[in-house]
C-alpha positions, 0 to 999 in steps of 0.5 A: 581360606575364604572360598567367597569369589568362586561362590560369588562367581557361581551366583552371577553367571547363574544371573546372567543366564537368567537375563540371556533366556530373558533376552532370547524370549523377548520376541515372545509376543501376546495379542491384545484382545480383551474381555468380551461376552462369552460365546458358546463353547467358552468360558471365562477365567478370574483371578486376583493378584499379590506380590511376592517378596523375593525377586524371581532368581532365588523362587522363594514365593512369599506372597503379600498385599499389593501396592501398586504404586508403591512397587512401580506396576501400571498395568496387568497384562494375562495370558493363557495357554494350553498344554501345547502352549498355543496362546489362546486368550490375552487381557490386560488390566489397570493393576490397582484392580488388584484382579482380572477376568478374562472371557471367550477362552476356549473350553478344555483342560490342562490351561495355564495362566500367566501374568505380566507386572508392567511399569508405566514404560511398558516394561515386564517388572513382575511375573507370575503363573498359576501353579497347576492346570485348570479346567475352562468349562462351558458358560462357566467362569473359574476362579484360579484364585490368587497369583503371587507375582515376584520381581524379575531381574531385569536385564536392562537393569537389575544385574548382580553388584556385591558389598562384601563387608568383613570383620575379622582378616581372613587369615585361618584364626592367625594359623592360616587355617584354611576352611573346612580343614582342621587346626592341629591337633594337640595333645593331652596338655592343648599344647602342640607344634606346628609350622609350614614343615610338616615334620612341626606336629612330630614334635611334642615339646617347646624345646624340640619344636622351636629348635626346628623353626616351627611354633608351640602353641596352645589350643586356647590361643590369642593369636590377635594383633594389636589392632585387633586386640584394640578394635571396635568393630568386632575384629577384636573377637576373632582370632582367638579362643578364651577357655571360658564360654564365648559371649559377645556382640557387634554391629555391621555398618554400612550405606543402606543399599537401594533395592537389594534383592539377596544378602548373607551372612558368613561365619568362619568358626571352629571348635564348636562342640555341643557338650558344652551345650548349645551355641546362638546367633542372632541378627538384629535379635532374629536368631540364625543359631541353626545356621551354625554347627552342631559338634565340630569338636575342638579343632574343626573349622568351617565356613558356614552361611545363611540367607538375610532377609533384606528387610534388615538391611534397611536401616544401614546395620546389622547387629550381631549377637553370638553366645557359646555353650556355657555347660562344663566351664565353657566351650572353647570356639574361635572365629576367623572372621565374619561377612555381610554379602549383599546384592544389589541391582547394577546396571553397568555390568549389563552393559558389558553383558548386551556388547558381548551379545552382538556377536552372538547368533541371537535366536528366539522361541515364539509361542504358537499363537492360536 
């Protein structure tokens, strides 16, 4: 069955742990001198900033043209540190510069820097670091090149709350089925028993089987219920396998969420079998077809899931778009269900997560200053 709250589980603690590092780092303190003419044995460092388009937590880096206004940052501020990570240099910048010098940093090798996105609060919003050293040379000015800044969670805020929306039941294809374990195996007719004794799949005809209160069925099955066989919202496609090949569509509707930052898709399929030839999906005409499995043969099942830009969550739906193998006559594929995860920002839940920590023996690491 659905394996989705130890997995969602797993994905908040690892959230939270990246807020309580967060916490324990927030005495970590820069100066605030800026840029001034460079003296001898200094030098000088330049860069320009974009954004990323995926928040820190997941550090996939996409990097895109700023807007400021448009993603809350005031100020830039710089830091930069050497391979001991002594604080050596500091400056901060209005962010519509969209770029930074920062002058009289120390010469030497193996320097970082790293850069801090500001709300006009004050507020550490953004973050991003050069991704290897850098030489600072003597009356010298080195360009660092462009930094890609990506959204922190902020633990004052930004806390993982879940819309789970699921079409279909969850109910193993009607044969309580549970994931990644296989349906019965029938014989040569597609015809078989089965039933909660484990003694149901000895037997190989109806008589037998239905006179030891067990179920005979067939591989092809239409295990929906009324409703579903009446449905709209696309439970009307689970729960059943037609012998031809599967075609069909449906659509996820729900209140577009304010600033998700993660979101998936979940399929619960079986009997997908690539000699039938090849099987898509598609959300909202994106195809996510590699997300599916290639051969599970006739009577595997399994949970399978991919990541959804959020950009399509924007409009308050996501349509999807399934066909199956149409060689041979058709493959023979059943689904379970289908899910929509998506993570947005909470901030009530990091209020439970502050009150636990008062107990705690709160401890920091400052950087070195030099």
């Amino acid at each position: 069955m659905k394996g989705f709250p130890t997995r969602i589980y797993k994905l908040s603690i690892g959230h939270y742990g990246l807020c309580f590092i967060l916490f324990l780092l927030a005495a970590c303190g820069s100066s605030s001198d800026n840029a001034g003419t460079s003296d001898s044995g200094t030098g000088s460092i330049t860069f320009s900033i974009a954004v990323s388009d995926s928040p820190s937590e997941r550090g996939d880096i996409h990097a895109a043209s700023i807007d400021c206004e448009a993603e809350g940052i005031s100020t830039v501020e710089a830091a930069i540190y050497d391979q001991s990570d002594n604080l050596l240099k500091t400056g901060a910048w209005d962010c519509s510069l969209h770029s930074g010098t920062i002058k009289n940093v120390p010469i030497g090798d193996n320097r970082s820097l790293t850069l801090s996105g500001k709300d006009a609060g004050g507020n550490s919003i953004y973050t991003g670091s050069t991704t290897s050293a850098f030489t600072v040379a003597a009356g010298q000015t080195t360009n660092v090149g462009e930094i890609a800044m990506d959204r922190i969670l902020n633990c004052n805020a930004d806390v993982t709350a879940f819309m789970d929306i699921m079409i279909g039941d969850d109910d193993g294809y009607g044969y309580g089925v549970e994931d990644y374990s296989d349906l019965p195996t029938a014989p040569a007719n597609d015809q078989f028993c089965f039933g909660s004794d484990s003694a149901c799949s000895f037997y190989d005809n109806m008589t037998d089987c239905e006179a030891n209160s067990c179920t005979w069925a067939t591989w092809i099955f239409d295990n929906r219920s009324l409703t579903e066989m009446n449905a709209a919202d696309g439970s009307q496609h689970t729960d059943y396998t037609p012998f031809s090949g599967r075609s069909f569509s449906f659509t996820f509707n729900f209140t577009p969420p304010i600033n998700p930052y993660d979101s998936w898709i979940w399929v619960d399929v079986s009997g997908i079998q690539s000699a039938f030839g090849a099987s898509s999906l598609f959300l909202d005409g994106v195809d996510y077809s590699s997300m599916l499995p290639t051969d599970q043969g006739v009577f595997g099942s399994e949970l399978t899931g991919d990541f959804i830009d959020t950009s399509l969550l924007q409009d308050g739906s996501v349509t999807v778009s399934f066909e199956g193998g149409q060689l041979s006559g058709g493959d023979a594929i059943a689904f379970d269900y289908f899910s929509l995860e998506i993570k947005v920002p909470d901030a009530s839940i990091m209020l439970l997560l502050g009150s636990s920590l008062l107990g705690l023996g709160v401890f920091s690491r400052k950087r070195k200053r030099s």
